[in-house]
N, C-alpha and C positions, 0 to 999 in steps of 0.2 A: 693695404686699404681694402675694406668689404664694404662693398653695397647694396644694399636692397632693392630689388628692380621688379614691379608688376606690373609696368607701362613699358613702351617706349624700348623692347627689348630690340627690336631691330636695329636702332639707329647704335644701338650701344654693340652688338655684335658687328657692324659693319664697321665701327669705329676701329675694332680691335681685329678684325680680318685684315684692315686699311695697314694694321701695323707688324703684320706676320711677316718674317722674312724667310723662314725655314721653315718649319711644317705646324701643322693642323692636324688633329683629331678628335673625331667625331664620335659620341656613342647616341644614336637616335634610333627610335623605332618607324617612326615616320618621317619620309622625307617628302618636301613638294617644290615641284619646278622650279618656281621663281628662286626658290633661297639655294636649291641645286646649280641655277643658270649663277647666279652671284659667285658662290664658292668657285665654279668652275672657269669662269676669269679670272680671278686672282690665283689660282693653282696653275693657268696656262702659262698667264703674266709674270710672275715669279718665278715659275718651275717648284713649285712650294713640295713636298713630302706632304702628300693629303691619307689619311684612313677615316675610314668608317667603318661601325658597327651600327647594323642595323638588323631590322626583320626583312626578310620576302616571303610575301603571303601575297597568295593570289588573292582572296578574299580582301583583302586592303588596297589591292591594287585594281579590281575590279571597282570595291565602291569609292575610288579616289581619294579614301583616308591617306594613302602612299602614291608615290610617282613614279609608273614603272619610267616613264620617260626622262624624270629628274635623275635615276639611276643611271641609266643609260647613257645620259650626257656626262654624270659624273666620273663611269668608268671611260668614257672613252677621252678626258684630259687626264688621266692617270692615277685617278684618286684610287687605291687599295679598299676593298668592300667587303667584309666579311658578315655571316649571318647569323643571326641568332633567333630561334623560333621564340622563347619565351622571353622576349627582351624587354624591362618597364624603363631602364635607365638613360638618363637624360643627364651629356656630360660634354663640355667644349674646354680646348685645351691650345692656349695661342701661344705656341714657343716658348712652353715650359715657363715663362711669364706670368698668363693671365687666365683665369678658368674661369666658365660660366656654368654654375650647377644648380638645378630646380626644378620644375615640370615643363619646360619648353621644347616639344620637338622641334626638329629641325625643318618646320612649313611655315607659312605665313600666318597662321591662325595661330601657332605656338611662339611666332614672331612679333607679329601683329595685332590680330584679332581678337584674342583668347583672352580671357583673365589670369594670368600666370604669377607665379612666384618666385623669382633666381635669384641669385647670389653673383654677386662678381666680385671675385677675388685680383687684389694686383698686388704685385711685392707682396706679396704674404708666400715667403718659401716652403715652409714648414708643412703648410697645408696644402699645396700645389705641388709639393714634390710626393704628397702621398694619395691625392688623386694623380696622376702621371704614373704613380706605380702602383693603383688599380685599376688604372687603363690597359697596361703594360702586363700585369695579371692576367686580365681576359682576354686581351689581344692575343697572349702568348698560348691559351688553354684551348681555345678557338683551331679544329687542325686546319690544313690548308684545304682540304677536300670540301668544306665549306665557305670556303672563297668563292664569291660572287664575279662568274666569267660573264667577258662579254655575250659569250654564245650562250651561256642559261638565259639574258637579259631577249636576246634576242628571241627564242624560242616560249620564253612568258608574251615577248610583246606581239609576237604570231598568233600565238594561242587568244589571247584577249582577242585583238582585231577579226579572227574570224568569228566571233561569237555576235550573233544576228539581236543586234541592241536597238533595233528600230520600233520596237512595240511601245508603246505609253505606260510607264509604269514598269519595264521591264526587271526583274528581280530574279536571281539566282542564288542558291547558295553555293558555296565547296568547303570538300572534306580537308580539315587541318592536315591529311596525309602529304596532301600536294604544296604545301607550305614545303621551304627549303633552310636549312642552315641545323645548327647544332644544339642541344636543351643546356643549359645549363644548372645545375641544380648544388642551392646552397648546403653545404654539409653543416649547417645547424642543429641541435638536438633537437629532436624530436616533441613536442610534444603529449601530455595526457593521451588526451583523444587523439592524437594520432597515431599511438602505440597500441592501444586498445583495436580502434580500428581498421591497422595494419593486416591486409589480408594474405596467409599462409597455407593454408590446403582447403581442398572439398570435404565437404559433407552432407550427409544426406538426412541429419537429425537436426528436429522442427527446435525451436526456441520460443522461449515463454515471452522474451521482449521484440521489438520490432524498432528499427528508427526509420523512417522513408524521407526518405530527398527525391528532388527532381535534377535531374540534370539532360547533360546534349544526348543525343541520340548515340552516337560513336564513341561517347563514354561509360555507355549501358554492357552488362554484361553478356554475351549471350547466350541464346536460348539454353544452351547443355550445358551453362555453367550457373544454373540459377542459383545456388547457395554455397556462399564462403564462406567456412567458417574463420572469424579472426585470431590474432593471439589472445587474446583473453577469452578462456573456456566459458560457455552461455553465450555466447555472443554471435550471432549470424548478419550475412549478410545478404540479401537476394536482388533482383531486378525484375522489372516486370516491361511485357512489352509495348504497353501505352502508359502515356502522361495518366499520373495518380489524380485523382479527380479530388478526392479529402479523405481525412481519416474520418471512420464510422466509429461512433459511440461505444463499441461492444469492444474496442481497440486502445481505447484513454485509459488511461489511469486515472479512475474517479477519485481513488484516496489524494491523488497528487493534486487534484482541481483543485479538491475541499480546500486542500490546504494553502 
């Protein structure tokens, strides 16, 4: 049976928690307290095999998109946590049984609150033994050196509580270096524009075209490396060290306007 669910996803995931007798597994990028504190009595209560994949990013866990504390509770009833920096997938798996797949992190707002879209599958084999062995994919790709210890949880949730968050408005950013876990990256083909744009050595010869993007700061190139040239010859690529403000007249291609 498949259902379509953009309500009410909580009651429907606790239903099917209520019926787990062996294990659980989780693929979320964000996790919050309350649905942490849930999972984490029925994983004591049963002794359930719990996993999760998720992100730790201090940045998420600073502005309470993520629960470093829901982690915390979860590692310490015995749930396996492993990390993934670039994680978007959202995937629940109740005893090889019943899966829930669609945009619903694992918080209350992707439970709850949120306008969401999932799937819930029940008896349908076929399709649940092949998320189970895309779970079982990434789980297995994932090394253990990014396994989420108690003492990494610990040492995040130090770090956070000494930071002086009594101001009004208080706002920090951090570098995705201090983010933890492993990239994962699809071996998909490539691309047009991204073969073209694919960058392979220096160069120091100017080009007749130009394309400008903005982007984050710590994805700019730096200073002694201002021009790359790509695979495709005529092609450069540079960075500059403030936000581009527009492109100037004298830099359009007025034939392309025209047209």
């Amino acid at each position: 049976m498949i259902r379509l669910l953009s309500v009410a996803i909580q009651d429907e995931f606790d239903e099917l928690l209520e019926g787990v007798q062996k294990r659980i597994r989780i693929i979320s990028p964000f996790i919050g307290q309350h649905t942490a504190e849930r999972l984490a009595i029925q994983v004591r209560k049963k002794n359930l095999n719990a996993e999760l994949i998720t992100r730790f990013s201090r940045a998420d866990s600073f502005k309470g998109v993520s629960s470093i504390n829901g982690l915390q509770l979860l590692d310490a009833s015995g749930v396996g946590i492993k990390a993934v920096k670039n994680l978007h997938a959202k995937l629940y798996i109740f005893d090889s049984d019943s899966i829930i797949i669609g945009s619903s992190n694992f918080t209350d707002g992707g439970l709850i609150h949120n306008l969401e879209i999932n799937l819930i599958l029940e008896d349908e084999n076929d399709i649940i033994q092949k998320a189970e062995s895309c779970y079982l994919d990434i789980h297995g790709i994932i090394e253990e050196k990014f396994r989420v210890t108690s003492e990494r949880i610990r040492e995040e949730k130090d770090f956070l509580g000494s930071l002086n968050l009594s101001g009004k408005g208080f706002e920090r950013t951090f570098s995705r270096e201090k983010d933890f876990g492993t990239i994962l990256v699809s071996d998909r083909t490539k691309d047009e524009i991204e073969n073209i744009l694919e960058i392979v050595d220096v160069a120091d010869i100017a080009s007749d075209s130009w394309l400008k993007f903005e982007g984050l700061v710590e994805n700019r190139l730096p200073g002694n490396e201002r021009v790359k040239r790509t695979r495709n010859n005529g092609i450069y690529i540079t960075s500059f060290p403030r936000k581009p403000r527009g492109v100037a007249d004298r830099d359009k291609d007025n034939k392309a306007l025209k047209e």
